[in-house]
C-alpha positions as CSV (number, residue, x, y, z in Angstrom):
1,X,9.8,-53.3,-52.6
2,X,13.0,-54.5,-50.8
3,X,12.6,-51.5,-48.2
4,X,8.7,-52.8,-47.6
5,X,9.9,-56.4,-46.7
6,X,12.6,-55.5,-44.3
7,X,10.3,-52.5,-42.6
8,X,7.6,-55.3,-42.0
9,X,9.9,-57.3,-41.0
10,X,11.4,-55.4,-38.2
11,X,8.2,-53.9,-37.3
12,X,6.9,-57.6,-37.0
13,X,10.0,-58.4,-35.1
14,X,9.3,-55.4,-32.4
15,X,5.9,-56.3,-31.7
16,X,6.9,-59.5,-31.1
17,X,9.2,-58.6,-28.7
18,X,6.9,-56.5,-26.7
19,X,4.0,-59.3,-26.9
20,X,6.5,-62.0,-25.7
21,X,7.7,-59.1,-22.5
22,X,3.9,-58.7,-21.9
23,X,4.0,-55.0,-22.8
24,X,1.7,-54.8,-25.9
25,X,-1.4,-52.9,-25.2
26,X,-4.2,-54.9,-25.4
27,X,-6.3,-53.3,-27.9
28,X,-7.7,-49.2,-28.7
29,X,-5.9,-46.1,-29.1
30,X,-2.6,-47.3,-26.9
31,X,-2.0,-50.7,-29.4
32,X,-2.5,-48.4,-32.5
33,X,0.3,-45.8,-30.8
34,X,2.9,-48.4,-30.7
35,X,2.4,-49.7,-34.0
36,X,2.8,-46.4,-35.4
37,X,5.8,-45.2,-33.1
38,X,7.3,-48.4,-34.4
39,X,6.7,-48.0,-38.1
40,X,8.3,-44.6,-37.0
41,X,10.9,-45.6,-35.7
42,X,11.8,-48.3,-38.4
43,X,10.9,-46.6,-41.4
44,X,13.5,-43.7,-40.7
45,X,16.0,-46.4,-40.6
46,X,15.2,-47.9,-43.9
47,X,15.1,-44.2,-45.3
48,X,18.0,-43.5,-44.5
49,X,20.0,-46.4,-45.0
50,X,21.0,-45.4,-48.6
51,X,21.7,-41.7,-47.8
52,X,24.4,-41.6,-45.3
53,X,28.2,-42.0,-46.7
54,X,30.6,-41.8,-44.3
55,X,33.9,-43.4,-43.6
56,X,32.1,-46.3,-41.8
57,X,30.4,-46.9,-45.4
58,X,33.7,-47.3,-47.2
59,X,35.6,-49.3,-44.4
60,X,32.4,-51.9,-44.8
61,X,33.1,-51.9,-48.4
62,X,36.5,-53.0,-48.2
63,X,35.5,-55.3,-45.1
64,X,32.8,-57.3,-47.3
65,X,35.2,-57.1,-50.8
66,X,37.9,-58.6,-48.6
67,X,35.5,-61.4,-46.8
68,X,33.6,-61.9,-50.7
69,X,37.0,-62.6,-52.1
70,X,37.9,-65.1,-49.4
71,X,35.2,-66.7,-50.1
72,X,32.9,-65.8,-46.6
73,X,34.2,-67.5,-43.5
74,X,37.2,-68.6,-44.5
75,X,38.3,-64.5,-45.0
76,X,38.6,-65.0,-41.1
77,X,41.4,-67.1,-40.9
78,X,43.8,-63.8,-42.2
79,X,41.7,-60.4,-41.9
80,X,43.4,-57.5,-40.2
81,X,41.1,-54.7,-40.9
82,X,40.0,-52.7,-38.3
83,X,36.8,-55.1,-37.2
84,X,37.2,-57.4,-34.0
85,X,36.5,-60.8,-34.6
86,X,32.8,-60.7,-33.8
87,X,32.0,-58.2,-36.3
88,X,33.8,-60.0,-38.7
89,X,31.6,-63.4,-38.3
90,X,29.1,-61.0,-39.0
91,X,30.6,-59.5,-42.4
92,X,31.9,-62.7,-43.6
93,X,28.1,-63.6,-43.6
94,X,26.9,-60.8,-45.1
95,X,29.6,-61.5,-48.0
96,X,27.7,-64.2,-49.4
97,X,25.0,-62.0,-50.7
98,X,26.0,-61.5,-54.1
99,X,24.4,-57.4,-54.1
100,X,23.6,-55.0,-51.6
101,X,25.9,-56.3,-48.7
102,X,26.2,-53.2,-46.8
103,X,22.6,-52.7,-46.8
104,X,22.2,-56.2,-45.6
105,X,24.4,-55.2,-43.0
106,X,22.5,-52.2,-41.8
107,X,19.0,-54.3,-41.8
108,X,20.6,-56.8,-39.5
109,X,22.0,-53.7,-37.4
110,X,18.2,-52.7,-37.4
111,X,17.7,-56.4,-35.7
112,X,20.3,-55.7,-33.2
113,X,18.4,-51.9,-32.4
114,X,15.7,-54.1,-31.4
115,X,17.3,-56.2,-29.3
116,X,19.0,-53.4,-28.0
117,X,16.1,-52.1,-26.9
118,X,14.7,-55.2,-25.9
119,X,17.9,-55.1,-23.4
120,X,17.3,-51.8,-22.2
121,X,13.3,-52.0,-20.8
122,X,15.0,-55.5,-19.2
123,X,17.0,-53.3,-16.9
124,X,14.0,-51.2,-15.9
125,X,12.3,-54.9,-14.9
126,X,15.3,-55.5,-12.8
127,X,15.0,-53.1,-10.4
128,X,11.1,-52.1,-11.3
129,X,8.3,-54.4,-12.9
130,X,6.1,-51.8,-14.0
131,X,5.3,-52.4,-17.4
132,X,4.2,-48.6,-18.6
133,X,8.3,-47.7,-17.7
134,X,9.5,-50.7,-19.7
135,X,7.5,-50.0,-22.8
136,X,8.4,-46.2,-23.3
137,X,12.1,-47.0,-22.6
138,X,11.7,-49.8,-25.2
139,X,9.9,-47.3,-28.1
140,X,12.3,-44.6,-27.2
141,X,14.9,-46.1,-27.4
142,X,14.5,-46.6,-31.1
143,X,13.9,-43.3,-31.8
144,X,16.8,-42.1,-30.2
145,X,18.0,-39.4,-33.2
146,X,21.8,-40.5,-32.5
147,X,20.7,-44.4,-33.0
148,X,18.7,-44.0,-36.1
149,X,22.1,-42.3,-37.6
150,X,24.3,-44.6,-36.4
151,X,22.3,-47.8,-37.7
152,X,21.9,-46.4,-40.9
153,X,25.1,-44.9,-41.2
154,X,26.2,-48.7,-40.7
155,X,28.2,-47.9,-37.5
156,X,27.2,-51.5,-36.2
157,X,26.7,-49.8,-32.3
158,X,24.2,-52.0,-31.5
159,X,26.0,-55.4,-32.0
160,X,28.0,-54.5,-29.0
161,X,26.5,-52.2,-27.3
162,X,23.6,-54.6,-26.5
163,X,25.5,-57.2,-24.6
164,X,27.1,-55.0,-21.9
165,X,23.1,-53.6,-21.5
166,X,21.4,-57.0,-21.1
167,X,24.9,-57.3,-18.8
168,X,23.8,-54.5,-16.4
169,X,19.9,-56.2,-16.4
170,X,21.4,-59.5,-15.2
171,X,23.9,-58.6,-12.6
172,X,21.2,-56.1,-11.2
173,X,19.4,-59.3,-10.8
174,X,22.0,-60.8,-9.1
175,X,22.8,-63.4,-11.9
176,X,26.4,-62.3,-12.3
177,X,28.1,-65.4,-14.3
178,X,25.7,-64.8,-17.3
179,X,26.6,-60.8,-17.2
180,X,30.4,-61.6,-17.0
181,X,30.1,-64.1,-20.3
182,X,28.3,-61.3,-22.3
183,X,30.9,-59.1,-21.4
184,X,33.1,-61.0,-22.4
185,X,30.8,-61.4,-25.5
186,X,31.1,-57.7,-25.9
187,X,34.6,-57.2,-25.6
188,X,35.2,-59.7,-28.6
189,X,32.5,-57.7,-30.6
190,X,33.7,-54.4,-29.6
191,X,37.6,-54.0,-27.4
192,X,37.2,-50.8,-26.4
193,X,34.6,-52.3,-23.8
194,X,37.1,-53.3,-22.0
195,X,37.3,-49.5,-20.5
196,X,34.2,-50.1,-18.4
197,X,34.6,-53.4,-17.7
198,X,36.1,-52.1,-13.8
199,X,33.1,-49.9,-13.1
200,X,30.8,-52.8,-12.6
201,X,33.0,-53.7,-9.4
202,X,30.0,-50.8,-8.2
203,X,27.3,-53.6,-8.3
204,X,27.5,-55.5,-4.9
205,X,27.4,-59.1,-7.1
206,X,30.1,-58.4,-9.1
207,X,32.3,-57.6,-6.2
208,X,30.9,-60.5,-3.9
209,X,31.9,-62.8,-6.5
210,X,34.8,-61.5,-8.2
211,X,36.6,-64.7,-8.8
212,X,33.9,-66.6,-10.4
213,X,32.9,-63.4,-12.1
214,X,36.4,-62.9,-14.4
215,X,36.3,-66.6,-15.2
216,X,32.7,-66.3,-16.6
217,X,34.1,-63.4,-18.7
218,X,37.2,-65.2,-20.0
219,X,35.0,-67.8,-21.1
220,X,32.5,-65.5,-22.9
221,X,35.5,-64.0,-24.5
222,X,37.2,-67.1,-25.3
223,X,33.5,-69.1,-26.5
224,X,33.6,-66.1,-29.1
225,X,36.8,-66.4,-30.3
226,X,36.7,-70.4,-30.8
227,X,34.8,-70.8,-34.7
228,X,37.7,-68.2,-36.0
229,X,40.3,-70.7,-34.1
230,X,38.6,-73.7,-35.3
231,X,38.6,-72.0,-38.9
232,X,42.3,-71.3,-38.6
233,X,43.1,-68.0,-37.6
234,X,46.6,-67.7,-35.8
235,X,46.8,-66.3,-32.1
236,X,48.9,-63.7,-33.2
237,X,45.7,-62.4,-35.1
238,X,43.6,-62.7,-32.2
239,X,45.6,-61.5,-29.3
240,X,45.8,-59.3,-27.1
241,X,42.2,-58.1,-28.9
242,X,42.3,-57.1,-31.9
243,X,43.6,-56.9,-35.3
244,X,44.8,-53.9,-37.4
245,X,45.1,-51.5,-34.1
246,X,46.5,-48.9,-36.9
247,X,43.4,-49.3,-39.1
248,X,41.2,-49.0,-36.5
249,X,42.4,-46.2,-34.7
250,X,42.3,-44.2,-38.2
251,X,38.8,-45.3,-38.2
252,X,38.1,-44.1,-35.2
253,X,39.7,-41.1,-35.5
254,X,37.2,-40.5,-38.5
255,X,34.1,-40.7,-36.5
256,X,35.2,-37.5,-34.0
257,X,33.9,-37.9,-30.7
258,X,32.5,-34.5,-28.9
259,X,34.7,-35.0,-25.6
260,X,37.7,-33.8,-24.1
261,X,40.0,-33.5,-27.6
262,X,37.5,-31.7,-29.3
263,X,37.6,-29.1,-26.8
264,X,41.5,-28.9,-26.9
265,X,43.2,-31.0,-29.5
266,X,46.5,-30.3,-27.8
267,X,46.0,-32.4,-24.7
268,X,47.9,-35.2,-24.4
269,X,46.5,-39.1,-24.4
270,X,47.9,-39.4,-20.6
271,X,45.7,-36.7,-19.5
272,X,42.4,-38.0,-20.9
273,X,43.5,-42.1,-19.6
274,X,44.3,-40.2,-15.9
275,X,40.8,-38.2,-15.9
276,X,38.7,-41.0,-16.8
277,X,40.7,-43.3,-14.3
278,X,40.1,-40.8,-11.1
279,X,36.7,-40.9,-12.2
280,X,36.0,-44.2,-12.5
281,X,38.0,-45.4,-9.1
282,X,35.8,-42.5,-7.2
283,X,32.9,-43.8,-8.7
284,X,33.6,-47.5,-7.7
285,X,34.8,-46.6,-3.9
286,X,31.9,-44.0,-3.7
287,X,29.0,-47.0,-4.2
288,X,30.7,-50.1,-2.2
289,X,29.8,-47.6,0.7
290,X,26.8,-48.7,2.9
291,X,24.7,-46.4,2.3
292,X,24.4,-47.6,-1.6
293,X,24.5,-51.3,-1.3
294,X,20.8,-51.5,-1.9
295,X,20.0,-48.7,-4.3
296,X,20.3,-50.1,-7.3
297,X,19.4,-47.1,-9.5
298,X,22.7,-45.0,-8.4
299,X,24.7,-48.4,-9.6
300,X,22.9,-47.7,-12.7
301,X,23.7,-44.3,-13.0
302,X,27.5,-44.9,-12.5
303,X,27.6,-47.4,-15.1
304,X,25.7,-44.8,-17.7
305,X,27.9,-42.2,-16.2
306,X,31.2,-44.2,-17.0
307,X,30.3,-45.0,-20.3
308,X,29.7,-41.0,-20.7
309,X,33.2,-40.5,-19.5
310,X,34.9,-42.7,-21.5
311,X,33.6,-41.7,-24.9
312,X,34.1,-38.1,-23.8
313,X,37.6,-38.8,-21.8
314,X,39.8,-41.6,-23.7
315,X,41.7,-41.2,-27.2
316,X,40.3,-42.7,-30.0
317,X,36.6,-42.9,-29.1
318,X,33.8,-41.9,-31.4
319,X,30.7,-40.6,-31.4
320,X,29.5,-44.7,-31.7
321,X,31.1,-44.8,-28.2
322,X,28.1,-42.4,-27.0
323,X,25.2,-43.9,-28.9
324,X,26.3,-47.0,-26.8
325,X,25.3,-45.7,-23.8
326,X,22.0,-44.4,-24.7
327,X,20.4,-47.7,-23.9
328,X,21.6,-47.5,-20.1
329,X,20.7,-43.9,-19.8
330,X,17.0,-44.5,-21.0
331,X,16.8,-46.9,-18.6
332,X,17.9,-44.9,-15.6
333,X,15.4,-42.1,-17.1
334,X,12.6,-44.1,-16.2
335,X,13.8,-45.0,-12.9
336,X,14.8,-41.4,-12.1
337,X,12.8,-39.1,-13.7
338,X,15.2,-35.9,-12.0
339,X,18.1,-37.0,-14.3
340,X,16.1,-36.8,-17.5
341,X,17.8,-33.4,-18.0
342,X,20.8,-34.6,-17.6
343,X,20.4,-37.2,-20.2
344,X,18.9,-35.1,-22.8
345,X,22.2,-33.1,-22.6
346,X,24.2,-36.1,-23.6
347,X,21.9,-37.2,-26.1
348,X,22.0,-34.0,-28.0
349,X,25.7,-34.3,-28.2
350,X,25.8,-37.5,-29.1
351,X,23.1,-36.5,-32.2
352,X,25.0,-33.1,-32.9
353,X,28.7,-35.2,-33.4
354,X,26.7,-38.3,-35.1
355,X,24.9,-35.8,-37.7
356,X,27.8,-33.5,-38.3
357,X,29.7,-36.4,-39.1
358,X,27.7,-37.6,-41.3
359,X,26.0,-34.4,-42.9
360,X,28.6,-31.8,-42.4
361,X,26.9,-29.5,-44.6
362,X,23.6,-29.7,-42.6
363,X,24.8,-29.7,-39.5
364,X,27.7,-27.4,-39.4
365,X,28.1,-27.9,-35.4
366,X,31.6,-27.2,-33.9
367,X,32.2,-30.4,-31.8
368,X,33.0,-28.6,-29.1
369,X,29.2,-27.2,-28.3
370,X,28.4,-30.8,-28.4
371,X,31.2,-31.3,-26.2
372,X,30.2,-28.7,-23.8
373,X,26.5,-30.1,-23.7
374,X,28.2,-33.9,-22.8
375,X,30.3,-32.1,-19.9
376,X,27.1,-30.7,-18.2
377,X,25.2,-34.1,-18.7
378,X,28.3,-36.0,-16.7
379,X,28.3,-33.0,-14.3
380,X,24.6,-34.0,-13.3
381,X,24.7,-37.8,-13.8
382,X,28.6,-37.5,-10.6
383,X,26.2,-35.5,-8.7
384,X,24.1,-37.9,-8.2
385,X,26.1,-40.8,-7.7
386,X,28.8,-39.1,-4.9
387,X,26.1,-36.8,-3.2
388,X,22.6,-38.2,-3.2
389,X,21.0,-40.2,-0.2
């Protein structure tokens, strides 16, 4: 019965959305499709909610036992797990539940798929306002394979991967101080954001306004941090990022992400950091060019393409760091229809690591197919933004 509330719920939640966006089909066969795609989409979330153990399962445990034993909030003021501080205003919500609070924390994951989504057909209506685009990029989005798993494996993706999305949407629009503060936003919900952060010098806003740009951040970053300083947390705890770097680098180590170490363990941290540097400066310097001022969908492309690089490039990144850029690259799908190959490569490596991670025994995948696959994808995605015209 608990499953039936929170499916109608959410499914209430997306129509909503799409009626609010104007995107709804008025009535007949095309309003009956979305409903349906959307009880799809939903009810293999709920589904499979129960049946995914992983190590992300057993760190929320110990998250939520910590924050229930502190009695909620207050937990803030000394947790050093391997959750930044946004997450953890989340979990120390969740805590006062008295059953089921990982499962309450995958329905509101569910939420932030939505908005997530949501973000994602708002960067189509940036640089196009046809509505068909927007409303397949918002139902495909939540049936991304690789997104289902990771919301119910409880990998909370979504939480931050929606602010660097609507990010994107805004500064395409030009409205760069509101993008900066939800990256900023982002960064205190997820620190590893701070790896793309440079690549949106390649929209023309961000780099006409630098200044003003970095001080909207700081103060999205900052805004978040203020309830756990007003509920006592140290600076030490807070600064440079976050807490428990040891804890969550053997969380992330966990998840295994189908990039460059899968391919060879032995490689060395430098090499991966230098790689995704080159790639990212050559990105940035090929796109302040002239010739790609005004074409808004290569900037696009670069971002998606950077967020590729760095899940596949960096130390320490998971499979969670791919499923975070799924909501870009459906975007730029239905503004380029010629990269949807390229895109369907990435996603299936981002579903083969996701689903061997969490059902090893069904999915027997060597990460390094799924590696191989992400490679290509990337290979396509450059392509486009240092050659095309």
């Amino acid at each position: 019965m608990e499953k039936l509330i929170i499916l109608a719920l959410t499914v209430s939640a997306g129509c909503g959305l799409l009626y609010r966006e104007g995107l709804m089909p008025r009535k007949g066969v095309g309003r009956s499709g979305v409903f349906v795609l959307l009880l799809l989409a939903m009810g293999a979330r709920c589904v499979l909610a129960g049946r995914t153990p992983s190590a992300e399962e057993d760190a929320l445990l110990d998250a939520l036992s910590w924050f229930r034993g502190a009695g909620g909030f207050p937990g803030v003021r000394y947790y050093s797990g391997p959750y930044a501080v946004g997450m953890q205003y989340l979990l120390a919500a969740c805590a006062y539940t008295p059953r089921g609070s990982v499962y309450i924390f995958k329905c509101m994951e569910f939420l932030g798929d939505l908005l997530l989504a949501w973000c994602g057909q708002r960067c189509v209506r940036s640089v196009s306002g046809k509505p068909r685009p927007r409303l397949w990029v918002f139902l495909f989005m939540l049936l991304l394979p690789s997104g289902i798993l990771a919301s119910s494996g409880g990998m909370g993706t979504s939480f931050y991967a929606l602010f660097p999305t609507l990010a994107a949407a805004l500064i395409l629009s030009g409205r760069f101080a509101l993008g900066g503060a939800l990256l900023g936003a982002a960064v205190a919900f997820q620190p590893m954001v701070l790896w793309v952060l440079p690549v949106f010098l390649v929209f023309p806003a961000v780099r006409e306004n630098l200044g003003r740009t970095l001080l909207s951040l700081a103060g999205g970053y900052l805004l978040l941090l203020l309830p756990a300083l007003l509920l006592g947390r140290s600076g030490e705890l807070l600064f440079p990022f976050w807490p428990g770097l040891g804890a969550y680098a053997a969380l992330q180590k966990q998840r295994g992400a189908p990039g460059l170490y899968a391919i060879s363990p032995a490689l060395s941290r430098a090499a991966g950091i230098a790689a995704y540097a080159v790639l990212a400066g050559l990105t940035i310097f090929r796109l302040s060019g002239p010739d790609a001022v005004h074409d808004r969908r290569r900037q696009l492309c670069a971002l998606v393409f950077s967020a590729l690089a760095a899940g596949a490039l960096l130390p320490g990144m998971s499979a969670g760091a791919l499923v975070c850029a799924d909501g870009l690259a459906m975007a730029l799908c239905a503004l380029e229809a010629g990269l949807i190959p390229a895109v369907i490569c990435a996603e299936a490596a981002s579903f083969g690591a996701m689903a061997g991670h969490l059902f090893p025994a069904l999915f027997p995948l060597p990460l390094y197919w799924a590696a191989a696959l992400l490679f290509l994808g990337m290979l396509f995605l450059l392509g486009n933004v240092l050659f095309k015209r």
